[in-house]
C-alpha positions as CSV (number, residue, x, y, z in Angstrom):
1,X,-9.5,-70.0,-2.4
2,X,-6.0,-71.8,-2.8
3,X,-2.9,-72.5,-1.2
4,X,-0.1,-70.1,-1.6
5,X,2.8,-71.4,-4.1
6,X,5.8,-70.0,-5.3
7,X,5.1,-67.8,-8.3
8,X,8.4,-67.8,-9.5
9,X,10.4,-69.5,-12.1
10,X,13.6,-67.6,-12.0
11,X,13.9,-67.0,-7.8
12,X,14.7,-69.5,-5.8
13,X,12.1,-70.1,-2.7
14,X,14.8,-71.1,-0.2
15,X,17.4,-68.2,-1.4
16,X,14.1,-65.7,-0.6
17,X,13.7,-67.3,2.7
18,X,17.3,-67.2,3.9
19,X,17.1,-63.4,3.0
20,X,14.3,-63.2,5.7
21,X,16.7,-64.8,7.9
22,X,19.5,-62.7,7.3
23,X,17.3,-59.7,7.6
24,X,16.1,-60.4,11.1
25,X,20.1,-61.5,11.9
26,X,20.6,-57.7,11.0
27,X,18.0,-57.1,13.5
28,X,19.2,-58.8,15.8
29,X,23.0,-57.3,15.2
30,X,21.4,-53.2,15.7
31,X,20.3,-54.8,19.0
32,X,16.6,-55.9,18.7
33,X,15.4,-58.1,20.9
34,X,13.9,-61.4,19.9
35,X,10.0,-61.2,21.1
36,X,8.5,-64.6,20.0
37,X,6.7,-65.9,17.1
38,X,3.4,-65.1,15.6
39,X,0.9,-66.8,12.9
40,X,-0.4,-65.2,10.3
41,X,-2.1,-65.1,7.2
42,X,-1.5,-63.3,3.8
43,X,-4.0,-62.9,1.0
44,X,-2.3,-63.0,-2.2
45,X,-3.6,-61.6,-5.2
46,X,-2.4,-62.1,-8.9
47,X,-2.8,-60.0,-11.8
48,X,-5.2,-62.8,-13.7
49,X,-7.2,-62.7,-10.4
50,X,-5.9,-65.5,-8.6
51,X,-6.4,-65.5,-4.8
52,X,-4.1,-67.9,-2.9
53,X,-3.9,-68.0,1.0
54,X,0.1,-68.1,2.5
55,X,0.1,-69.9,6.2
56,X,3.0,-67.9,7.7
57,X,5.0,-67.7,10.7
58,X,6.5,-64.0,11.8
59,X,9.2,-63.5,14.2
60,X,8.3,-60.3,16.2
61,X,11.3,-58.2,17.4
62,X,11.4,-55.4,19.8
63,X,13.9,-52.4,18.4
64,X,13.9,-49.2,20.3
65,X,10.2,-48.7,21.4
66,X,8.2,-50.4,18.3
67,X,7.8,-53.8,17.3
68,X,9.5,-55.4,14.1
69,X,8.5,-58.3,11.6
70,X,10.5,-59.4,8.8
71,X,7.5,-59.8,5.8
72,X,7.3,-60.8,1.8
73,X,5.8,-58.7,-0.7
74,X,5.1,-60.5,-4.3
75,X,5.7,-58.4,-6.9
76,X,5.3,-59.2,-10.7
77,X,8.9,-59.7,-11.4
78,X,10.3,-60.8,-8.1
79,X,10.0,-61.3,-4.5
80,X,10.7,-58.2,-2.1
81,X,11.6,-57.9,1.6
82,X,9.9,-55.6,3.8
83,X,10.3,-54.2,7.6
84,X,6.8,-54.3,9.4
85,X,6.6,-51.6,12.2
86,X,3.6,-51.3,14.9
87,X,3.6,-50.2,18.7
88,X,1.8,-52.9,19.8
89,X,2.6,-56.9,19.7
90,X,-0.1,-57.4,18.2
91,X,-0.6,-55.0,15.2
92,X,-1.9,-53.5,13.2
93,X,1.4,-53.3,11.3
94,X,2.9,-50.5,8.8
95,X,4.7,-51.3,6.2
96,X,8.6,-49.8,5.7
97,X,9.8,-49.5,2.0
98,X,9.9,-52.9,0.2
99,X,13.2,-53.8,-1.3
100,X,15.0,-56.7,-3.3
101,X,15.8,-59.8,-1.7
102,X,19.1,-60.1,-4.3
103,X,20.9,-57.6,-3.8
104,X,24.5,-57.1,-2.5
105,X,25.0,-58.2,1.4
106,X,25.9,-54.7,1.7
107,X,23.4,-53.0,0.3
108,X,20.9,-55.4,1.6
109,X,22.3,-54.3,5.5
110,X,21.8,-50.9,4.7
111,X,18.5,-51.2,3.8
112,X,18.0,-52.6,7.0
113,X,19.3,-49.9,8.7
114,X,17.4,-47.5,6.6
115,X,14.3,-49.1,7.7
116,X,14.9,-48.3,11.1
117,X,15.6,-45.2,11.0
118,X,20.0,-45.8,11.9
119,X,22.1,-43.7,10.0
């Protein structure tokens, strides 16, 4: 087993990460309520086999009457974004629809929406 690290050459880690941010600022702006923080770890898998472990750090929001996490899905040829629904705190979560971190601010903000569920 091995640490997570960045499998990308041609995304930037720290553009990927300010997505996340900006995602749960969208959150935040359709009126979800900050919850606190929760650890967490992922299990990556590559497509040679490798297995890395990713220490991670969720922000848990409250929207309407579920609870919301901003997550990361690794694909092969780029990093996506994805909305994490559950009724309880503490999971188990459901995964929304993944989409690209690098799109347009607008598009990106009505993916958001789209995930939950505002028209």
């Amino acid at each position: 087993m091995n640490e997570f690290s960045w499998p990308y050459v041609s995304h930037d880690k720290e553009l990927f990460l300010s997505k996340i941010i900006l995602a749960e600022s969208y959150l935040q702006k359709f009126g979800a309520k900050y919850i606190g923080k929760m650890n967490e770890i992922g299990r990556w898998f590559s497509q040679d086999g490798f297995y890395a472990i990713e220490h991670m750090e969720k922000n848990v929001w409250k929207f309407k009457e579920e609870y919301v996490r901003v997550d990361r899905v690794y694909f092969t040829e780029k990093p996506f974004i994805v909305l994490e629904f559950s009724k309880k705190k503490e999971g188990s979560y459901k995964d929304a629809d993944p989409f690209p971190y690098d799109m347009s601010e607008l598009d990106f903000e009505q993916e958001i929406m789209f995930s939950l569920g505002i028209k």
